[in-house]
C-alpha positions as MATLAB code, in Angstrom:
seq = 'XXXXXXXXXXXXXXXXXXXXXXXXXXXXXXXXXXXXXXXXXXXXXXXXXXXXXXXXXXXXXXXXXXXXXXXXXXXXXXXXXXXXXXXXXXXXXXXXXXXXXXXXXXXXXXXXXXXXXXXXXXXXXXXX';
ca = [
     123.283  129.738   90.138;
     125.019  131.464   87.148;
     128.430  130.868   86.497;
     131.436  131.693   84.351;
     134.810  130.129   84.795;
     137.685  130.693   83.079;
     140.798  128.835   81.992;
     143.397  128.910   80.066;
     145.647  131.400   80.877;
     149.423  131.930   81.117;
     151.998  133.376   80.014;
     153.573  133.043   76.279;
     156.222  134.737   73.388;
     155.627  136.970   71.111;
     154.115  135.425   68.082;
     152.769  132.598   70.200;
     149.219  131.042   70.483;
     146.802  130.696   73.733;
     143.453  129.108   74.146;
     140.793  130.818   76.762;
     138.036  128.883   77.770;
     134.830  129.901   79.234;
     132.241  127.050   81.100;
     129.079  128.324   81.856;
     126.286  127.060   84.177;
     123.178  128.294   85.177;
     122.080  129.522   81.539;
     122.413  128.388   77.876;
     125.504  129.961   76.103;
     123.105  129.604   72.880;
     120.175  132.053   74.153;
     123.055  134.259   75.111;
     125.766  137.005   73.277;
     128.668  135.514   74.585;
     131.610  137.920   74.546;
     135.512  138.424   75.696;
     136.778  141.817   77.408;
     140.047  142.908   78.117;
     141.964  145.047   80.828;
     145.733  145.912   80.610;
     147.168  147.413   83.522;
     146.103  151.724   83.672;
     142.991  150.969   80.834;
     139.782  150.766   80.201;
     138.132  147.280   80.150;
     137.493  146.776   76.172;
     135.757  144.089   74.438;
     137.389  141.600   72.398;
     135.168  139.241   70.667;
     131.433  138.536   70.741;
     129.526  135.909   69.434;
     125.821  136.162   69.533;
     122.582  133.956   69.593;
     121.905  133.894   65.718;
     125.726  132.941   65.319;
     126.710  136.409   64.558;
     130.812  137.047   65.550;
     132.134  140.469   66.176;
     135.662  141.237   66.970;
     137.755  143.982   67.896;
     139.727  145.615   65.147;
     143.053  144.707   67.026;
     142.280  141.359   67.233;
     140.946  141.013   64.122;
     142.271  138.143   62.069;
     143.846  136.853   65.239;
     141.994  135.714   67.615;
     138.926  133.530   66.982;
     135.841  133.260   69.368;
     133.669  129.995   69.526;
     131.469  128.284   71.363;
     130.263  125.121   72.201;
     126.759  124.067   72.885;
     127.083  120.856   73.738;
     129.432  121.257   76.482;
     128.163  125.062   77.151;
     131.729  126.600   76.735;
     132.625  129.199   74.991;
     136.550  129.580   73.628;
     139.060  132.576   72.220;
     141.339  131.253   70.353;
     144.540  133.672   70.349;
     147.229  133.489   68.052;
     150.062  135.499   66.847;
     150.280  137.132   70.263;
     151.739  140.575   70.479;
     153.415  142.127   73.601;
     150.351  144.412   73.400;
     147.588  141.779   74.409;
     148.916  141.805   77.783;
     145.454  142.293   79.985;
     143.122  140.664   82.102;
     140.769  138.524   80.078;
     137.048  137.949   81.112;
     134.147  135.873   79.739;
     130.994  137.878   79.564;
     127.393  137.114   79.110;
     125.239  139.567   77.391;
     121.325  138.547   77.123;
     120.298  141.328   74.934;
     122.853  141.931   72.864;
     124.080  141.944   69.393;
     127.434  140.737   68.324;
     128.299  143.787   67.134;
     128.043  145.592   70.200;
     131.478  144.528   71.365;
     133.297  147.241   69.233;
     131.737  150.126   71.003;
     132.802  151.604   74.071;
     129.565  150.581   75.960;
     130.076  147.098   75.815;
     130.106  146.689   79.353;
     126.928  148.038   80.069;
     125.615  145.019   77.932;
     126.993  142.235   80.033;
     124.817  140.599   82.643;
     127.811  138.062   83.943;
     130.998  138.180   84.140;
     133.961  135.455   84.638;
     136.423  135.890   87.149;
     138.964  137.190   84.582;
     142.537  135.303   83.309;
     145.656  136.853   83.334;
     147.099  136.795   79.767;
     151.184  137.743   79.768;
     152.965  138.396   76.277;
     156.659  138.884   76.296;
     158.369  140.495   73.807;
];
């Protein structure tokens, strides 16, 4: 049985840091693209950050140089590492599994048509 569970979550500050992680069961994270998607309140679900089989890491451009996606194979987690929060991060945050995609495919607007699994999504507050 496939699974994706999230943790992590909270609330922070401006300017603070958060760490999401992602457990997976059921599959190798390794033979996967492993990605994070985001939802604020009245959007579209975007992705975030994608890491795929060959090592490959994509990321949003408004995440760019702030957040940092990893994964490890050993424990078959995969993390987003958040930092310098902004007000505008604010969203939903869900682990994704993507078993024929490329890293890269996270920047486009049909990332979600990729993803195979999904978490059960983490609510990620920023206040200003």
């Amino acid at each position: 049985q496939v699974q994706l569970v999230e943790s992590g979550g909270g609330s922070v500050e401006s300017g603070g840091s958060l760490r999401l992680s992602c457990a997976v069961s059921g599959f190798t994270v390794s033979s996967y693209c492993m990605g994070w998607f985001r939802q604020a309140p009245g959007k579209e679900r975007e992705g975030v950050a994608a890491i795929d089989s060959d090592g490959t890491i994509s990321y949003a451009d408004s995440v760019q140089g702030r957040f940092t996606i990893s994964q490890d194979n050993e424990k078959n987690t995969v993390y987003l590492q958040m930092n310098s929060l902004k007000p505008e991060d604010t969203a939903m945050y869900y682990c994704a599994a993507m078993r024929s995609a490329l890293a890269g495919v996270i920047r486009t607007t049909g990332a979600r048509t990729w993803v195979n699994y999904w978490g059960q999504g983490l609510k990620v507050t920023v206040s200003s």
